[in-house]
C-alpha positions in Angstrom: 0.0 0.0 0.0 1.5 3.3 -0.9 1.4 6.3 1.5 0.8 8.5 -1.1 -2.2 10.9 -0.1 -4.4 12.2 -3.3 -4.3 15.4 -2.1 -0.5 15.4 -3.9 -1.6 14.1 -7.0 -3.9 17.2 -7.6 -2.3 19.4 -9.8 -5.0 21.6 -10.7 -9.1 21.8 -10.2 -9.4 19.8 -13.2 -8.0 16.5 -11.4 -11.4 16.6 -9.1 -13.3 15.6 -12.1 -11.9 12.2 -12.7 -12.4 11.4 -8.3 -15.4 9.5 -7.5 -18.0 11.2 -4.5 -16.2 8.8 -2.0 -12.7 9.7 -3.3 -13.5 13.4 -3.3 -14.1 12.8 0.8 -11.2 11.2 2.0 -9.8 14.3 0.0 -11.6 16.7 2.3 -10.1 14.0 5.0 -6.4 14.7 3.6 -7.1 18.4 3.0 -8.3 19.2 6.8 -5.5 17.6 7.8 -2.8 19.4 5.8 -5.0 22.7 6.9 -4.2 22.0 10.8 -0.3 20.7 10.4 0.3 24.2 8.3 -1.8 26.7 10.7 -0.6 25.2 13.9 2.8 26.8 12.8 1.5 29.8 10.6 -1.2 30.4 12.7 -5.0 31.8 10.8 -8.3 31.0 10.3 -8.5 27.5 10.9 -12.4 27.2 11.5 -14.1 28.8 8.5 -11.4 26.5 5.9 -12.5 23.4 7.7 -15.9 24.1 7.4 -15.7 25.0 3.4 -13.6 22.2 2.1 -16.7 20.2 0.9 -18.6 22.9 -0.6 -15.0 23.7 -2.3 -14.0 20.5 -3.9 -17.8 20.2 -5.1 -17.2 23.5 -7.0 -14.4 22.6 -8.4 -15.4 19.0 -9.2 -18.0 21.1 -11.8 -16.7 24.2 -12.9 -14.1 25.0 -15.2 -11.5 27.3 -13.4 -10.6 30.0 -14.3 -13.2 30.6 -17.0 -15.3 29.7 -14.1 -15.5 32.3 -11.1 -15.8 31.3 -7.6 -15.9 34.5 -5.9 -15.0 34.3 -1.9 -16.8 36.4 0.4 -14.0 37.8 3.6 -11.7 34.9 2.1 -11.5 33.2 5.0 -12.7 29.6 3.7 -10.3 29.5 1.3 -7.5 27.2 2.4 -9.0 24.3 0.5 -9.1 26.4 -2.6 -5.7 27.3 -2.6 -4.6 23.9 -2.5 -6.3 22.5 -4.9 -5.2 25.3 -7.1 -1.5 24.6 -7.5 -0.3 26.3 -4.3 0.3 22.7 -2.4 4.1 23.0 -2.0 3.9 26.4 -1.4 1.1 26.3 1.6 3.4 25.8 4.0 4.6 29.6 3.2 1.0 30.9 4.4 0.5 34.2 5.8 4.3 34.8 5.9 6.7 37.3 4.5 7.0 36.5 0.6 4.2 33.6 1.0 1.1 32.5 0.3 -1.6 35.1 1.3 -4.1 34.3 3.8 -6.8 35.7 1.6 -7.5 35.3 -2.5 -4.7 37.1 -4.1 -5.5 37.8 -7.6 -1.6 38.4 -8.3 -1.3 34.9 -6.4 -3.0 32.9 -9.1 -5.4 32.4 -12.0 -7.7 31.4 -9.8 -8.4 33.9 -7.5 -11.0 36.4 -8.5 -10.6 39.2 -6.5 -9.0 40.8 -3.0 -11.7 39.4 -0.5 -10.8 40.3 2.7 -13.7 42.0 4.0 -17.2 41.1 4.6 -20.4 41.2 2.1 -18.6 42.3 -1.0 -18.8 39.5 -2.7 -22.5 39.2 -4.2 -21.8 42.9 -6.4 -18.6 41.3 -8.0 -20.5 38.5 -8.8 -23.0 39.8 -10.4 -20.6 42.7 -12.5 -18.9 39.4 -13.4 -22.0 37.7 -14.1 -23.3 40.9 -15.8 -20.1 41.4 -18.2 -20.1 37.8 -19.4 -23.7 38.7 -20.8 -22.6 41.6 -22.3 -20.0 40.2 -23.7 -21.7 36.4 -24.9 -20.0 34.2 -23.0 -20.8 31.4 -21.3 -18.9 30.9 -17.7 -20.5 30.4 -14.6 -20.3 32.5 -11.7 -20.5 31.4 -8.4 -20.4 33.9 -4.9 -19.7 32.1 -1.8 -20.8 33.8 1.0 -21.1 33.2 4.8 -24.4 33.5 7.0 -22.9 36.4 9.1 -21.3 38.3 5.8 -25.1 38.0 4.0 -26.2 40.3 6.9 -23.7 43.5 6.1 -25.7 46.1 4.1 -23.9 46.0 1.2 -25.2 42.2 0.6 -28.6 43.6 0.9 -28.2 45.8 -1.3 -26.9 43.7 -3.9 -29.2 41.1 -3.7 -32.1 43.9 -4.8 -29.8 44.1 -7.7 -29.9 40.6 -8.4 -33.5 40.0 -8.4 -34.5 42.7 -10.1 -31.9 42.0 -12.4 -32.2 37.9 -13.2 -29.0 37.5 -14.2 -28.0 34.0 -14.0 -25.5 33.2 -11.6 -25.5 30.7 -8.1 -25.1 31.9 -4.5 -24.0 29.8 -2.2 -24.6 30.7 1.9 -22.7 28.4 3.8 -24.6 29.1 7.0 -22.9 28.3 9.9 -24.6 30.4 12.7 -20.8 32.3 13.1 -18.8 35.2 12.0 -15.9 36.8 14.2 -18.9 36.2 17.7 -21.8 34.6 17.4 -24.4 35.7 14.9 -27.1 38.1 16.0 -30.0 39.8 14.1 -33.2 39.1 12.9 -31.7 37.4 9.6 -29.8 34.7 11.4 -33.4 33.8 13.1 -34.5 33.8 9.9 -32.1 31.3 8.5 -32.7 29.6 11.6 -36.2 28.9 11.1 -35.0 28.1 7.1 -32.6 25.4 9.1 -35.6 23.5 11.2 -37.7 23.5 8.1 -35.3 21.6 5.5 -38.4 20.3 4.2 -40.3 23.9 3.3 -39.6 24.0 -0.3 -40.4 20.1 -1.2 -43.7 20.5 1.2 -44.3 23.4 -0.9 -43.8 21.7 -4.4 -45.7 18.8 -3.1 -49.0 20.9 -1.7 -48.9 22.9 -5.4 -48.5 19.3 -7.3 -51.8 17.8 -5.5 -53.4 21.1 -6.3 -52.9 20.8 -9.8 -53.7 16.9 -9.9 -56.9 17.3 -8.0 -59.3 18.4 -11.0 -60.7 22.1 -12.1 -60.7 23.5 -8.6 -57.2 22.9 -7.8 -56.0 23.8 -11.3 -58.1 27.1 -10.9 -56.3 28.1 -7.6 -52.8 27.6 -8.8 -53.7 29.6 -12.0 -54.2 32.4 -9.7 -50.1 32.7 -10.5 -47.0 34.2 -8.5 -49.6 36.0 -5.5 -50.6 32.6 -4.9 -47.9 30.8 -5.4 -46.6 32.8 -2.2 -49.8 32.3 -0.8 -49.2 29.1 -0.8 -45.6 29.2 0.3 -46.6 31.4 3.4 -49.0 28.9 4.5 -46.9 25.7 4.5 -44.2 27.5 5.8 -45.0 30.6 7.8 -41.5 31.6 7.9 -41.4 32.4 4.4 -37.8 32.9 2.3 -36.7 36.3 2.0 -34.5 35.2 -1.3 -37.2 34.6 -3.2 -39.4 37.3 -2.2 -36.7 39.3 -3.9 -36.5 37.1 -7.1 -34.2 35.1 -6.2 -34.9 30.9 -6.0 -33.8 29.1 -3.1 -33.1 25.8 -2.3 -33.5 24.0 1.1 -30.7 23.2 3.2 -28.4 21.2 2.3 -26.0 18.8 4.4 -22.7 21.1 3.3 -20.2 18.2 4.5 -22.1 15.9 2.3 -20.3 15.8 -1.4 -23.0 13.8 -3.3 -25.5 15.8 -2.1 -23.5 19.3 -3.1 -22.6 17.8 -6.3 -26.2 16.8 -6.9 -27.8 20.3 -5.9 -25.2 22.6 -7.7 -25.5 20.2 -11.0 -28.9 21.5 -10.8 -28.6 25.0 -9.9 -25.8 26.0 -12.2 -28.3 25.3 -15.5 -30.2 27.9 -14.2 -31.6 30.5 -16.0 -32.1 33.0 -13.4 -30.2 33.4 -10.0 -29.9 31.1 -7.5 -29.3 30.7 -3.7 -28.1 27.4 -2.7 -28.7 26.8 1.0 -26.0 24.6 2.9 -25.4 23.7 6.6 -21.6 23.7 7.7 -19.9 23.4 10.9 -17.4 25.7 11.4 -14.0 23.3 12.2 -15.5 20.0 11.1 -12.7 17.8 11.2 -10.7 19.1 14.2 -12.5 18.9 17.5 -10.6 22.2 19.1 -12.0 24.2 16.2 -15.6 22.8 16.6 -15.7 23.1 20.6 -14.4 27.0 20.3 -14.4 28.2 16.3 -14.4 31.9 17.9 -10.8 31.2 18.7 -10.0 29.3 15.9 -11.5 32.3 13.3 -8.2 33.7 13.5 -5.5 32.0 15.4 -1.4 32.0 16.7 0.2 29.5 16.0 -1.0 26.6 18.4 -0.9 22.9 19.0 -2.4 20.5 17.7 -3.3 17.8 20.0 -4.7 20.7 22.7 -5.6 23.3 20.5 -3.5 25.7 22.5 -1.8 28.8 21.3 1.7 28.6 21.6 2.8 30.7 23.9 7.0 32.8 23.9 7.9 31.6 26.8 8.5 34.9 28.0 6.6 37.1 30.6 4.7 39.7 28.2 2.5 42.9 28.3 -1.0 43.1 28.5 -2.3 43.4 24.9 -3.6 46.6 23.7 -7.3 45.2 23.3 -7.9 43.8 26.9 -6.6 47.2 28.3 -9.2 48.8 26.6 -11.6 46.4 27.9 -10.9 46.6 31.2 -11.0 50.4 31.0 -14.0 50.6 29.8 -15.4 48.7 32.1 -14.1 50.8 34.9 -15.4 53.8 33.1 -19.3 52.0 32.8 -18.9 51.1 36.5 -19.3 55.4 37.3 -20.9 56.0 34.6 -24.6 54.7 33.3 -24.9 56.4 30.1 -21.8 54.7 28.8 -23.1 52.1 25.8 -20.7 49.7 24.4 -21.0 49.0 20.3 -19.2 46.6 17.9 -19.6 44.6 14.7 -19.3 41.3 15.3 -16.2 41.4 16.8 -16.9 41.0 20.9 -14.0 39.5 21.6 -11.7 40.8 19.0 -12.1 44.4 20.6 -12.0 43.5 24.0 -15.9 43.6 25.0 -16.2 40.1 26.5 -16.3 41.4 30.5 -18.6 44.7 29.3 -21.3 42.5 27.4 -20.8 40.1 30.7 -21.2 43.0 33.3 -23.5 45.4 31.4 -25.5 43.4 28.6 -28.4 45.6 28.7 -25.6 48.4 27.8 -23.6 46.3 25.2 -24.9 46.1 21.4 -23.6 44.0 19.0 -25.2 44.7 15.7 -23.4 42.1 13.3 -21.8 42.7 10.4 -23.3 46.0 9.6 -20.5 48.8 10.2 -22.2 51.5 8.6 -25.6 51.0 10.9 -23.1 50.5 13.9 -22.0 54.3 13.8 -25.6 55.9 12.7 -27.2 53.7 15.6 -24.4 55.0 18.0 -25.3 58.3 16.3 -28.8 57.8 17.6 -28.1 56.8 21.3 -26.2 60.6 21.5 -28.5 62.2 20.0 -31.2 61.3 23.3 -28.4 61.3 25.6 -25.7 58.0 25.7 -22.5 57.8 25.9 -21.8 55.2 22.9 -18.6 53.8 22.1 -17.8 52.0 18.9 -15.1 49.2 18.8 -14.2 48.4 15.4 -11.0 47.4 13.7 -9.3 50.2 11.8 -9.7 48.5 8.6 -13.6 47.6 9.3 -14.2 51.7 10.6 -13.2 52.5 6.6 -16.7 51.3 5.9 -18.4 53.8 8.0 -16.5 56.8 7.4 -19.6 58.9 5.3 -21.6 57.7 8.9 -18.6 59.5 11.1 -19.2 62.6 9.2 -22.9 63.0 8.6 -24.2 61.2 11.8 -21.7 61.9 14.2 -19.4 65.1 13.6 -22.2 67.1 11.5 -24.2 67.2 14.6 -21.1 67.3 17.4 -22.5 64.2 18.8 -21.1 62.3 21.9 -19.5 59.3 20.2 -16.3 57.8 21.1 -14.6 55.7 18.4 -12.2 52.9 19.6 -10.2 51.9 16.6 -8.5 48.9 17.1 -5.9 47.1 14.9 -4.1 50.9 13.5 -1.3 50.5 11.8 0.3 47.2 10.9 -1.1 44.6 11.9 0.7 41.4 10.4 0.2 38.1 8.8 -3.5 39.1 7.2 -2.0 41.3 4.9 -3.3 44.6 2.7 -6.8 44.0 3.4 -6.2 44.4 6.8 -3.5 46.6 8.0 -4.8 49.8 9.6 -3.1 52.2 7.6 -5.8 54.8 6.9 -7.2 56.2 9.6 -5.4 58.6 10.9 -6.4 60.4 7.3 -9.8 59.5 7.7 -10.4 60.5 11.3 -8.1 63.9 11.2 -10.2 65.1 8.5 -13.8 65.0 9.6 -14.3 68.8 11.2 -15.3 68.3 14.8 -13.7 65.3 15.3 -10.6 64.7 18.0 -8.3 62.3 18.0 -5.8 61.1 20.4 -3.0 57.8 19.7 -1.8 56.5 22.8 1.6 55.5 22.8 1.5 52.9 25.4 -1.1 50.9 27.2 -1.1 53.4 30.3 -1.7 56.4 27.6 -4.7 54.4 26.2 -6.2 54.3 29.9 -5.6 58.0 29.8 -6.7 58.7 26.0 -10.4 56.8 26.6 -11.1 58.7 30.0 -10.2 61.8 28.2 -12.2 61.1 25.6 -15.2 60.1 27.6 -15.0 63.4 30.1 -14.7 66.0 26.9 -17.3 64.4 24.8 -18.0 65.5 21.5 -16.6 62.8 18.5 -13.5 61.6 19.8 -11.3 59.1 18.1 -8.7 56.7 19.8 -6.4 54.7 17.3 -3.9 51.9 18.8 -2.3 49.1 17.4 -2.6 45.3 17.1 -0.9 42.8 20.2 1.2 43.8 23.0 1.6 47.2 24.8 5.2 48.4 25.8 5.0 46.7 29.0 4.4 50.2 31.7 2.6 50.0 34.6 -1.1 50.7 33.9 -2.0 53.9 36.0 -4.3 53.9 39.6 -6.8 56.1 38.2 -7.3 57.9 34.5 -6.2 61.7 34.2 -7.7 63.9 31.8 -5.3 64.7 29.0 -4.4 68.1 28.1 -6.0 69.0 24.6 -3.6 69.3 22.5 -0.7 68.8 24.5 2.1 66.4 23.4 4.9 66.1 26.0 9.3 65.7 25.4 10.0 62.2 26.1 13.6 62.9 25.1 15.6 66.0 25.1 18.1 67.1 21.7 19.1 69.6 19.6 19.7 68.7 16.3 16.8 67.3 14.9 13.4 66.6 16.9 11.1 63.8 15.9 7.3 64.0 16.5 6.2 60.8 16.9 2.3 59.1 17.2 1.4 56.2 19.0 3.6 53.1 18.5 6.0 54.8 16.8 7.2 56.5 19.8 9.2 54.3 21.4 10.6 53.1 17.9 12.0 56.9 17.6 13.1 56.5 21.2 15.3 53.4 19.7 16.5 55.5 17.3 17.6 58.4 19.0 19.7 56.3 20.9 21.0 54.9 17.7 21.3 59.2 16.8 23.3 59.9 19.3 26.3 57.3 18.4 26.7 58.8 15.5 26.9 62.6 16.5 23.0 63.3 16.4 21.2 65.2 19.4 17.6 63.9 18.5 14.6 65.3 21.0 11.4 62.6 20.6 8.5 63.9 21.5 5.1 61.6 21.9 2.5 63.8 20.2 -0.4 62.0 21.6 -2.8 64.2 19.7 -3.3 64.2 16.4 -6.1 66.2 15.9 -6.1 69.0 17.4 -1.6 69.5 16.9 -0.1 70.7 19.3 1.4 73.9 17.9 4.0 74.6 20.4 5.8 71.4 20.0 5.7 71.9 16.6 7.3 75.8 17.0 9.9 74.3 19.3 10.4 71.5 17.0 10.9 73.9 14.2 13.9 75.7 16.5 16.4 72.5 15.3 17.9 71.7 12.1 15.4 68.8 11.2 11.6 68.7 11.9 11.0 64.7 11.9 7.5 63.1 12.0 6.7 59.5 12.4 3.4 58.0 12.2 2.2 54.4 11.8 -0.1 55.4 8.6 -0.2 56.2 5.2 1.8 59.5 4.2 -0.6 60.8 1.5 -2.8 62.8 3.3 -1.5 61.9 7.3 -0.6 64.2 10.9 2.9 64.4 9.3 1.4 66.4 6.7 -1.4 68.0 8.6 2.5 69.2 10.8 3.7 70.8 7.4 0.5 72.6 7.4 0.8 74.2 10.9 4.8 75.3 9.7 3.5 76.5 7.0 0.7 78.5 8.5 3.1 80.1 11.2 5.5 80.8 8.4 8.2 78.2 9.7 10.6 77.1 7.0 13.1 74.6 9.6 13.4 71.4 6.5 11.0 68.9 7.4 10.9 65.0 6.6 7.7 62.8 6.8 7.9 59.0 7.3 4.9 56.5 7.3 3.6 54.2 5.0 4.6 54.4 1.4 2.3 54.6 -0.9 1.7 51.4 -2.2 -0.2 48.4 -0.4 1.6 46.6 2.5 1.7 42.8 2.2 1.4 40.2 4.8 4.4 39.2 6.9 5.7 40.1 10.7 5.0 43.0 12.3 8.6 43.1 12.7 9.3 42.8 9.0 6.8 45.1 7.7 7.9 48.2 9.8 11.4 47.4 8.7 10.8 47.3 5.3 8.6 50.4 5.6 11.4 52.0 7.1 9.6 52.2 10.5 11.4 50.5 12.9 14.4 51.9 15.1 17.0 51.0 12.2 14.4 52.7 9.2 14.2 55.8 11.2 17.5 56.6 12.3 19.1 55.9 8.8 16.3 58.2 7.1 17.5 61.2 9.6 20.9 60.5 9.6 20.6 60.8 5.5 19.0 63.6 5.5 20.5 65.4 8.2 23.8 65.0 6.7 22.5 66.4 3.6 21.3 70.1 5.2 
C-alpha cells in the first residue's frame, strides 16, 4: 500500500473531475489535515477552511476554473481552494513574508477572483462578473460564496435587490454556519434559523402545489391564480417564508454542506439555471478538528497553536497586556461610574476586548453584526437622546463607515467615542487588513478629535479623556502587546492638545504618534552614536496638533514626524500645514507608509521594510541630516 495521499496528485481543479464522491471525501479527510499541520505553525483562520472544504472541492469537481468564477466572500474559507489550485508546496509559506496570502490574491494565481478580505462584497462582483459575461456572450459560470454572518452586512442587501430585479443567471452559495468573528445576532440569522428547522419547506411546498394541480378544475383554478398565490401558498406551509425569493431570487432548502454527493447533486442542478440562484448549505465551522468545533471563535483567527490541545503557543516569555484587553478593562471601569456609557461593535466582541462589558452590562452592550455603517448611525442615535456610545471596530472595518462618522456623528457634534483597534500594521493578514488609513480619515472630519496612545497606560488616559470631553473623539492603537508600563491607579484627563518631550536634543526633533514613539526612542539612541542630538516627543494628539511642540520642534535643524499610517494625506502632513501657516521654514521629513499596499508578513518585518522601525528611522535622519 503506498502512503501517497491524493491530495499530492492534484495538480489543478481539473484532477477533481476524474475522483469518485467517495474519493472526493477522503480528499476533504487529507485536505483538513494538511490545513491544521500548516496553521498550527503559521497560525490563521482554521475554523471557517475546515468548514468550506466540501462545498470547495464540489465547486471545483464542476466548474471550469478560471473561466469559471468562484468569488469568496472575507476569504477566510479558502485554504482548500488554494490547494487545490496549485499552491500545495507552497502552503506551507501561508501568511508569511514573501508567501502564500491568507486571503484570494489575484496576483497569487489564476484562480483567485478578486482581494476578498472583508465582509459582504462579494455578491456585487459576482454579479458585474455575471453581468459582463452577458454583455460580452459568453458562457462561464459564476459562483459567490458567501457566509451567513457576511449575508447580513448592508452591502449584501443591497446587492441582492440588484440581483433579483436583475435575473442574471449566476449561483449563491450561503454556507450558513450560525458564526462570524462572535456569534451571529440579528433578525436574519433567526430567519435562517427557522430556514434550518424546516429543511423540508420547499419540497412540502412543491408537493402541496403538485396535489393542487392533480386534484381536477378547482385545484388547477387556484394555482392559476399565479406568482400571489404561489406565495400564498408558500406562506401557509411554511410561515417563515424565504426572504431570497421574495426578492426574485430561487432558493433551495438546506443542504448537508459536509455531504459531497448531495453538493454535487444540488449545484448540478442549480448551475443550469436560467435566473439566479441561492443554494442553502449547513456547515460546521472546524468540522474535522475537535478544538475548532468546541471553540471556532478562537479558531476564526489564530497563533500558532498545538495540535493535540488546541492551545496557542505561547513565547515563553513574561509579556505585556495586549492593547485590546486594556481597553476592555478600561471601559469597564469607566461604565462602572458611569450609566450612560453604551458599548457597540460589529461582530467582533471578543476581537475588541468587549467580553467582560457585554458580561457586566448586557443591557448596555450592542452587537449589531456585520453592519459597520448602521453601527456608527445607531451610535449616532443613542447621543442624540443622551448615551455615551462607544464603537469598537477594527481600523480597517471603521473605513466602511466613514460617510456615517461625518454626517451622523461630527455634523451634529454628537457624543460618540470611536475605539479603533488594529491601526497601523497589523501582520500576517495582509493589505486588506492593516490599519493604515485612519489617521487620514479620522483627522479630517471637522469636529472630530483624535488622540493615539503610545503605550497601554496612555490608552487608559486617551479613553477617560475622551469620555470626560465628549464630542466625536477618536482613539487609534495598534494590534498585540503594549510596551510593558505599569497601567495607571486612576485615569487623568489629558491636556488637549498637548504632546509632551520624552527625550531631550538639539539637532533634529522627531514627533512621533502612538507606536512609533518608542521606535524613535530606539532610534535616538541609535542618533546619538553617531553625532546626532535627536529630541522625541510623543505627540499624543493628532487632531487638534499641538502647535508649540511643533514651533519648538521647528527651532532645530530637522523637523521629523513619524506616524504608523499612510503619508498621503496623514498628521505628518497635517504638521507641514501648521509650519507653513506660522510661516516656519526649519526642512521637514515625513515617514509613514509608502504609498503602495503593505503585504502580509511580521509585524517586525513590515515596519522594517517600511522604514519604520528603530533602524528605518534613524538611517532616514541621519541621510537627511547629513544632507542640510
Amino acid at each position: 500500500m503506498s502512503d501517497k495521499r491524493i491530495l499530492d496528485i492534484i495538480a489543478s481543479p481539473a484532477d477533481l473531475k476524474l475522483l469518485s464522491n467517495e474519493e472526493l471525501s477522503i480528499l476533504a479527510g487529507e485536505i483538513r489535515q494538511e490545513i491544521v499541520t500548516t496553521t498550527s505553525k503559521t497560525g490563521g483562520h482554521v475554523a471557517s477552511s475546515l468548514g468550506a472544504v466540501e462545498i470547495i472541492l464540489a465547486l471545483h469537481s464542476l466548474l471550469d476554473c478560471p473561466k469559471d468564477k468562484i468569488v469568496f466572500d472575507v476569504g477566510h474559507q479558502a485554504y482548500a481552494h488554494k490547494l487545490v489550485t496549485g499552491r500545495l508546496k507552497d502552503f506551507g509559506t501561508l501568511r508569511t513574508y514573501g508567501g502564500l496570502s491568507g486571503f484570494p490574491k489575484p496576483s497569487e494565481s489564476p484562480y483567485d477572483v478578486h482581494y476578498s478580505g472583508h465582509a459582504s462584497d462579494s455578491l456585487s462582483v459576482a454579479l458585474g462578473l455575471a453581468e459582463a459575461r452577458d454583455l460580452a456572450g459568453a458562457d462561464q459560470k459564476v459562483v459567490a460564496l458567501i457566509g451567513d454572518a457576511a449575508l447580513s452586512g448592508g452591502m449584501a442587501f443591497e446587492a441582492l435587490n440588484n440581483i433579483g430585479q436583475a435575473q442574471t443567471p449566476m449561483v449563491i452559495i450561503l454556507n450558513d454556519n450560525e458564526m462570524s468573528i462572535s456569534h451571529n445576532v440579528g433578525a436574519l440569522m433567526k430567519h435562517l434559523g427557522y430556514m434550518r428547522a424546516s429543511s423540508q419547506y420547499r419540497q412540502a411546498r412543491d408537493n402541496v402545489q403538485e396535489h393542487l394541480e392533480s386534484s381536477g378544475p378547482v385545484g388547477k383554478a387556484i394555482t392559476n391564480f399565479g406568482r400571489s398565490m404561489k406565495e400564498s401558498m408558500k406562506q401557509f406551509v411554511i410561515p417563515h417564508s424565504m426572504i431570497f425569493e421574495q426578492l426574485g431570487i430561487v432558493c433551495t432548502a438546506p443542504i448537508d454542506g459536509h455531504n459531497i454527493a448531495q453538493l454535487r447533486e444540488t449545484l448540478r442542478a442549480v448551475l443550469n439555471a436560467d435566473g439566479p440562484v441561492l443554494m442553502h448549505v449547513v456547515t460546521r465551522k472546524g468540522q474535522g478538528y475537535m478544538p475548532a468545533v468546541r471553540n471556532p471563535e478562537k479558531f476564526h483567527g489564530i497563533a500558532p497553536y498545538n495540535i493535540a490541545t488546541g492551545e496557542v503557543i505561547k513565547s515563553g516569555k513574561p509579556s505585556a497586556p495586549k492593547y485590546t484587553n486594556v481597553f476592555g478593562k478600561a471601559l469597564v471601569a469607566e461604565a462602572e461610574n458611569n450609566a450612560d456609557i453604551v458599548a457597540i461593535t460589529a461582530a467582533m466582541k471578543g476581537g475588541t476586548g468587549l467580553d467582560e462589558f457585554a458580561e457586566k452590562f448586557p443591557e448596555r452592550f450592542v452587537d449589531t453584526g456585520i453592519c459597520e455603517e448602521h453601527a456608527v448611525g445607531f451610535a449616532g442615535g443613542l447621543a442624540a437622546n443622551g448615551k455615551k456610545p462607544v464603537v469598537a471596530l477594527y481600523s480597517t472595518f471603521m473605513q466602511r463607515a466613514v460617510d456615517q462618522m461625518i454626517i451622523n456623528v461630527a455634523l451634529p457634534k454628537l457624543d460618540v467615542v470611536f475605539a479603533i483597534d488594529r491601526a497601523g500594521i497589523v501582520g500576517a493578514d495582509g493589505p486588506t487588513h492593516h490599519g493604515v488609513f485612519d489617521l487620514v480619515y479620522a483627522r479630517m472630519v471637522p469636529n472630530m478629535r483624535v488622540l493615539a496612545p503610545s503605550n497601554e497606560a496612555e490608552l487608559v488616559h486617551a479613553l477617560h479623556t475622551a469620555l470626560a470631553m465628549g464630542g466625536p473623539f477618536a482613539i487609534r492603537y495598534p494590534r498585540g502587546e503594549g510596551e510593558g508600563v505599569p497601567l495607571p491607579e486612576a485615569a487623568d484627563v489629558l491636556p488637549e492638545g498637548k504632546g509632551h518631550v520624552v527625550r531631550e536634543g538639539d539637532d533634529v526633533a522627531i514627533l512621533a504618534f502612538g507606536r512609533m514613539v518608542g521606535q524613535a526612542l530606539s532610534a535616538a539612541d541609535t542618533l546619538a552614536e553617531q553625532g546626532v542630538s535627536a529630541r522625541v516627543v510623543d505627540m499624543r494628539w493628532v487632531k487638534p496638533l499641538d502647535v508649540q511642540a511643533i514651533q519648538a520642534a521647528a527651532e532645530t535643524k530637522l523637523v521629523v514626524t513619524v506616524e504608523e499610517g499612510v503619508i498621503a494625506g496623514g498628521v505628518g502632513e497635517g504638521v507641514l500645514g501648521e509650519m507653513a501657516r506660522m510661516g516656519l521654514h526649519t526642512p521637514a521629513l515625513n515617514l509613514g507608509i509608502k504609498d503602495a499596499f503593505v503585504t502580509q508578513g511580521g509585524v517586525g518585518q513590515l515596519l522594517h521594510e517600511q522604514g519604520l522601525d528603530a533602524e528605518g528611522i534613524a538611517a532616514s535622519v541621519q541621510e537627511r541630516y547629513r544632507a542640510l
